[in-house]
C-alpha positions in Angstrom: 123.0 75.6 199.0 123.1 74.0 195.9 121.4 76.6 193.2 119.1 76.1 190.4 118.6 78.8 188.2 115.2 78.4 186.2 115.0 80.0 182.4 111.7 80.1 180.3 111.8 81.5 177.1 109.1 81.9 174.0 105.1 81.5 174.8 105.0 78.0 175.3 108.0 78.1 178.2 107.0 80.9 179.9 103.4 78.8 180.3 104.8 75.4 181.0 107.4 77.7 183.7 104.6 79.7 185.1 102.4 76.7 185.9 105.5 74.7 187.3 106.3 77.9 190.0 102.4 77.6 190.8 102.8 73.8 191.9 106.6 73.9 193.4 105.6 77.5 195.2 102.2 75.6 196.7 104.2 72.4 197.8 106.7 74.7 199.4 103.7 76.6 201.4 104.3 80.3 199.8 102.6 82.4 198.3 102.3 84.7 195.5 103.4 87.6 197.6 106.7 85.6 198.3 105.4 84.9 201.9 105.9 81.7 203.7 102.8 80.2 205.3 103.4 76.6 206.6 102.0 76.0 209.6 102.6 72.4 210.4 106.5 71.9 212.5 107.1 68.7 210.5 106.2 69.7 207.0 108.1 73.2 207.8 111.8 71.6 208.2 111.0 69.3 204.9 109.7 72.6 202.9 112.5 74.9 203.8 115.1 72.8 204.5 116.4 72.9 200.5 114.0 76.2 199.6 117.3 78.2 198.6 117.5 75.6 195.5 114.8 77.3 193.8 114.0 80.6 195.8 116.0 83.8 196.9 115.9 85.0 200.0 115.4 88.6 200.0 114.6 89.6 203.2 115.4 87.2 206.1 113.3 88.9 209.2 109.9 88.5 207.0 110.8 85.3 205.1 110.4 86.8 202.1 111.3 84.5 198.8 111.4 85.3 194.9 112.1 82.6 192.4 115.7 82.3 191.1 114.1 82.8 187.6 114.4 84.0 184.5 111.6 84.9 181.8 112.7 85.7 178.3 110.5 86.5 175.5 110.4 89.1 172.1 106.4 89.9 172.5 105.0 90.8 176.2 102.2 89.0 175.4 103.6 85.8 176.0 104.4 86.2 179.3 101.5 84.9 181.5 101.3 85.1 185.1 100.7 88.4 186.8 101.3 86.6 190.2 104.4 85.0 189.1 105.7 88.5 187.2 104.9 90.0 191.0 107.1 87.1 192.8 110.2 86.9 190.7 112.4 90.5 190.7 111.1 92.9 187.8 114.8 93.1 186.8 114.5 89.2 186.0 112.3 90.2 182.7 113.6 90.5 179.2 110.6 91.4 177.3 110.8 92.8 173.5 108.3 94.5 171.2 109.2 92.2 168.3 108.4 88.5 167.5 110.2 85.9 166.0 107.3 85.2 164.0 107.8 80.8 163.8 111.3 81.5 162.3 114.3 80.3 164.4 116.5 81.9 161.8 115.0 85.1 163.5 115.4 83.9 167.0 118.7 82.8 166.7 120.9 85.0 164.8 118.8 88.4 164.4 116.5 89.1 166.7 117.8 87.0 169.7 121.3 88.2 168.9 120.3 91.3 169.4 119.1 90.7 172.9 121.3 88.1 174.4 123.6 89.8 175.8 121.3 92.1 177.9 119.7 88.6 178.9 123.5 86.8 179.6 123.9 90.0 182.0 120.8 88.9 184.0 122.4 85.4 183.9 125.2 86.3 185.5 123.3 88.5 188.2 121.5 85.2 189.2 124.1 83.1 188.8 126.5 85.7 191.2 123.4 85.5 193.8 124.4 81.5 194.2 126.8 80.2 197.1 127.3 77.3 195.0 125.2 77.2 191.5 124.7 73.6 190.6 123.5 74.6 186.8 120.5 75.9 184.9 116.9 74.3 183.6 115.0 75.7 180.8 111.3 75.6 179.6 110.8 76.0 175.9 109.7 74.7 172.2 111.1 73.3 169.7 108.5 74.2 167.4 108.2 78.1 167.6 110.8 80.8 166.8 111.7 82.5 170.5 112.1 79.2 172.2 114.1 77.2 169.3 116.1 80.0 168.2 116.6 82.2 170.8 116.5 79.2 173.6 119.5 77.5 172.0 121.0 80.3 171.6 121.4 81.4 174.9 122.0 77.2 176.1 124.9 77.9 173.9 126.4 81.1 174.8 125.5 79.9 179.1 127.8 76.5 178.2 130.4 79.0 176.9 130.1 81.3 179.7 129.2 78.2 182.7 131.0 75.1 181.3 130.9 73.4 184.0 127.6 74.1 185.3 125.1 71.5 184.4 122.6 72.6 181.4 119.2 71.1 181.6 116.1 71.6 179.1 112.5 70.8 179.1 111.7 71.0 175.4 108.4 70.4 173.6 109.0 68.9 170.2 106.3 69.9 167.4 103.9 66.9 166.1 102.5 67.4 163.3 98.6 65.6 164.5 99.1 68.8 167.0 100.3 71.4 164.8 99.9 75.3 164.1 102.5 76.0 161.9 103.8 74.2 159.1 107.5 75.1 159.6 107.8 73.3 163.1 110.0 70.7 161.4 112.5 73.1 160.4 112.7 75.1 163.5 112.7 71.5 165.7 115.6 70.1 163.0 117.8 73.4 163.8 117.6 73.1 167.2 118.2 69.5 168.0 122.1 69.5 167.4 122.4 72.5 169.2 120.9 70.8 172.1 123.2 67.8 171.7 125.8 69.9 171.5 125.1 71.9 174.6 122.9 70.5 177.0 123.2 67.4 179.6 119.9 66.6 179.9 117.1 67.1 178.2 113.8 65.7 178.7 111.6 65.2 175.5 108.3 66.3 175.6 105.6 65.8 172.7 102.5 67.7 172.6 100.9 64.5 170.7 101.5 62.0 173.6 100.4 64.4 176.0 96.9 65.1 173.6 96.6 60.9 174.1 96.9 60.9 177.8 94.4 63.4 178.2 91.9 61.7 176.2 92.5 58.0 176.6 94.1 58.3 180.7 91.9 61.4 181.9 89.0 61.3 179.5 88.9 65.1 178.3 87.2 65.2 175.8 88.2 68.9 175.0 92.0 69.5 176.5 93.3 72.9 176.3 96.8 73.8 176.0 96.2 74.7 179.8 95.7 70.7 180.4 98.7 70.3 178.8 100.5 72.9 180.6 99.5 71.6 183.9 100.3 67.9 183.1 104.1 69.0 182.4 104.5 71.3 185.1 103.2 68.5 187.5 105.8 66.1 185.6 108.3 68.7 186.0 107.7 69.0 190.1 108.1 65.3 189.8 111.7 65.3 188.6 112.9 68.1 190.5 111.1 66.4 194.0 114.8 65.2 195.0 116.2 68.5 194.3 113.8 70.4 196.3 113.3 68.2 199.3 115.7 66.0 201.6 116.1 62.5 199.6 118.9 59.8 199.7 119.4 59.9 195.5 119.4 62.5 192.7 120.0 65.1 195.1 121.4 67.4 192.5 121.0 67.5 188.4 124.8 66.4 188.4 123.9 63.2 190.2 120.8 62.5 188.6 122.9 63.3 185.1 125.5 60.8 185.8 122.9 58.3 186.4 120.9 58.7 183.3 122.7 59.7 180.9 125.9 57.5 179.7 125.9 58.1 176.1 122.1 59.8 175.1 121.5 63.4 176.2 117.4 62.7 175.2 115.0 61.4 177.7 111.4 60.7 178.1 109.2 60.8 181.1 105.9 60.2 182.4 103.8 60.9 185.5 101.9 58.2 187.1 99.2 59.2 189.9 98.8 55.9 191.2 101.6 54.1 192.8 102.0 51.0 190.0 105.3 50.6 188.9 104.4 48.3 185.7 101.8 51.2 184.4 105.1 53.8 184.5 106.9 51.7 181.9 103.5 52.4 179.7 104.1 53.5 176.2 100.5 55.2 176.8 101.7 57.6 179.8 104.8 58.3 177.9 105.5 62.5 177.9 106.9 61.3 174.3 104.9 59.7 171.7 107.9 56.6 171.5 107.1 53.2 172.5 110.2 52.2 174.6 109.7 48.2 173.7 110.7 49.4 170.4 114.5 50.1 171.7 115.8 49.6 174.8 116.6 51.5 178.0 120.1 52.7 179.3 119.4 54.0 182.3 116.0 54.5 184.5 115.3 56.1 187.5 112.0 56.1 189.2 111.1 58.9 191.7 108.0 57.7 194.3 106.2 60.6 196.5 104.3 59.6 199.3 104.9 57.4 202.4 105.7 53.9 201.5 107.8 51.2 202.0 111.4 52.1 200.3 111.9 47.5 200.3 108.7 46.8 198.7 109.2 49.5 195.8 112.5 48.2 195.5 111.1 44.8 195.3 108.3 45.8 192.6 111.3 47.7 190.7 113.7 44.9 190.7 110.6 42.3 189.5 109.4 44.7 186.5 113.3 44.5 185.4 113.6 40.7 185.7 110.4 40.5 183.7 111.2 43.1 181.1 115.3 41.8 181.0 115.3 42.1 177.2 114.5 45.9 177.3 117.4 47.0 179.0 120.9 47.2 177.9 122.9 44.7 179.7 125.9 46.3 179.4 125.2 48.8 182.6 124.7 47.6 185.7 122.4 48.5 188.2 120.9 51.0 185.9 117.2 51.3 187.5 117.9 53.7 190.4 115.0 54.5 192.7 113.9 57.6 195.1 111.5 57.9 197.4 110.0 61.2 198.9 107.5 61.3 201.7 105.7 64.3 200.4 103.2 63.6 197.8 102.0 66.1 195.3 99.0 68.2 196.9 95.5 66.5 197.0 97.5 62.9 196.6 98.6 60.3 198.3 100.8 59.1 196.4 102.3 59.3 193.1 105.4 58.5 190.7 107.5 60.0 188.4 109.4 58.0 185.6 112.2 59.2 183.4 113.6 56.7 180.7 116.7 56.9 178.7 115.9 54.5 175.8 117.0 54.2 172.3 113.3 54.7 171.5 114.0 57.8 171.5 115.1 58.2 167.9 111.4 57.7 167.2 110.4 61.5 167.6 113.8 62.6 166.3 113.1 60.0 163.0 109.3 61.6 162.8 110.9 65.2 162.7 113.6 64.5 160.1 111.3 62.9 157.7 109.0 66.1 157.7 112.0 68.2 157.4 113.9 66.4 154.9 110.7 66.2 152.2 110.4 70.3 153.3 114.3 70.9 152.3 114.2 69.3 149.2 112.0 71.0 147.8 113.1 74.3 149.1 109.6 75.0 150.8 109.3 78.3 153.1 113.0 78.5 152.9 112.8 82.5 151.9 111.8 82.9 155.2 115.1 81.7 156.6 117.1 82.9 153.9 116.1 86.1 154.8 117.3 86.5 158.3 120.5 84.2 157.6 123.3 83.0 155.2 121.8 80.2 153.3 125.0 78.6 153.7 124.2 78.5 157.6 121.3 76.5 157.1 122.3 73.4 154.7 125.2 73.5 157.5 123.0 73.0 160.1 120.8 70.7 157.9 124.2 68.6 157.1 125.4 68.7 160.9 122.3 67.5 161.9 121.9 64.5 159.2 125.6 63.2 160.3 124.4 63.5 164.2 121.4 61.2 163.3 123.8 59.1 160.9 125.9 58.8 164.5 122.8 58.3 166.5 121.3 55.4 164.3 125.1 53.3 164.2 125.1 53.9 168.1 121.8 52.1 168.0 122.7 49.8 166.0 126.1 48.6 168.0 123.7 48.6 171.1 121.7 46.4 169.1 124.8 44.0 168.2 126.3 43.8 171.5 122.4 43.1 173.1 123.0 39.7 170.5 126.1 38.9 171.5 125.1 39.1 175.4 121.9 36.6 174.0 
């Protein structure tokens, strides 16, 4: 089969990973004890037929399954899930007294270098346990010190060690309307070029449009960070649906790379309960707090769960483009592709999942850079990375970074050009 190999690292990914092995581990009909419990024939074939994607086998008589996971993290605090920690192999665990403390300095070249190599051993385990590993997705934050610094510092040691294995990320970026420490924009800043650098997809996720959909979509008036959590995670089962059950596109995360992602590794998402193609194109159920008629979009592809008719959502999808021609690049062809599942998410009939390459993008990464370039000049909290590193390896970073967004913004702007000289 064609492996996955799941990695959450830092308090925020092991919750967004824990929630998203409660909702895959429920559609798949098994339990916490690792037991499979499906009862209806036809679901059965559909559940197990691509089970080994995500889950072990460990002992075949029983049906016994453990989650080909990971869970990193320097305090034992962070890791959450007592039913998850019982599923997945104790030996899957990296746990560590120590903290990172919000400092990716820390997480990257102290603290985290100190334990990555105990954690690229479990890697290797996993990856060994695979007939035919397709690549690796990881859960963390851009805002904290474990899952900036030490998260890209293990993408970047796995692309060394895998290069050829596809390198997908989940990754919260920091907002400062939901914000608990004030040196997010540093640790988000660090982390972004390494992500450019060595990932192939990642999807962008902002705690600030996910705070709007809760209160203007779902009416909460009080969302916890478990709201959150769960509205990720479900967003999360919604993009891996086509690697988890039998489907005619996206099949792997090579495929579904190829098709979104010809020049921008960043993409936004959303999840849409209710099967209505125009709300999915939304700025307000964006998973990123960018409004998408503000650039335009590469790539799209549009993943449906639930039985419907594959012509008519073809039809609505080929409609919304005609009537929205001026936000997509014309220079791509045939770049809305479209998947439909006929298992819906539990308690559902049907729902969609949307993932958007757009040049909108450079919103959040525009938002970030502003906090952290009025930070950096005047030296605030810098002592704190100082400390841990050579200062020289941080205005390097800072400088690398400032030419990637220089690169990013003349990218846009060509797209822009050529859109004018298709007009």
């Amino acid at each position: 089969m064609r492996e996955i190999v799941h990695i959450q690292t830092g308090q925020c990914g092991n919750q967004i990973g824990t929630k998203f092995w409660e909702i895959i581990s429920d559609e798949h009909g098994i339990q916490p004890t690792g037991e499979y419990t499906g009862t209806d024939k036809d679901l059965m074939e559909l559940q197990l037929e691509r089970i080994n994607v995500y889950y072990n086998e460990v002992t075949r008589a029983s049906m016994c399954l453990v989650p080909s996971l990971l869970i990193w993290s320097l305090v034992p605090w962070t890791v959450s899930g007592q039913d998850l920690m019982a599923l997945s192999s104790s030996q899957t665990a990296c746990v560590r007294q120590s903290g990172a403390g919000n400092n990716w300095a820390k997480g990257h070249y102290t603290e985290g270098a100190e334990l990555v190599d105990s954690v690229l051993d479990v890697v290797r385990k996993e990856a060994e346990k695979c007939d035919c590993l397709q690549g690796f997705q990881l859960t963390h934050s851009l805002g904290g010190g474990t899952g900036s610094g030490m998260g890209t510092l293990l993408v970047s040691k796995i692309r060394e060690e895998f290069p050829d294995r596809i390198m997908n990320t989940f990754s919260v970026v920091p907002s400062p309307k939901v914000s608990d420490t004030v040196v997010e924009p540093y640790n988000a800043t660090l982390s972004i070029h390494q992500l450019v650098e060595n990932t192939d997809e990642t999807y962008c996720i902002d705690n600030e449009a996910l705070y709007d959909i809760c209160f203007r979509t779902l009416k909460l008036a009080n969302p916890t960070y478990g709201d959150l959590n769960h509205l990720v995670s479900l967003t999360m089962s919604g993009v891996t649906t086509c690697f988890r059950f039998p489907g005619q596109l996206n099949a792997d995360l090579r495929k579904l790379a190829v098709n979104m992602v010809p020049s921008l590794v960043f993409t936004s998402s959303c999840l849409v309960l209710l099967l209505s193609p125009p709300v999915m194109f939304d700025a307000k159920n964006m998973m990123a707090a960018c409004d998408p008629r503000h650039g335009r979009y590469l790539t799209v592809a549009a993943i449906f769960r639930g039985r419907m008719s594959m012509k008519e959502v073809d039809e609505q999808m080929y409609n919304i483009q005609n009537k929205n021609s001026s936000f997509f690049v014309e220079w791509i062809p045939n770049n809305v592709k479209t998947a439909v599942c006929d298992i819906p998410p539990r308690g559902i009939k049907m729902a969609s999942t949307f993932i958007g390459n757009s040049t909108a993008i450079q919103e959040l990464f525009k938002r970030v850079s502003e906090q952290f370039t009025a930070m950096f000049r005047r030296k605030a909290f810098l002592h704190w990375y100082t400390g841990e590193s050579n200062m020289n390896d941080l205005v390097s970073e800072y400088q690398q970074y400032q030419e990637a967004t220089a690169d990013d913004e003349a990218e846009f702007e060509e797209e822009g050009e050529m859109e004018g000289e298709y007009a």
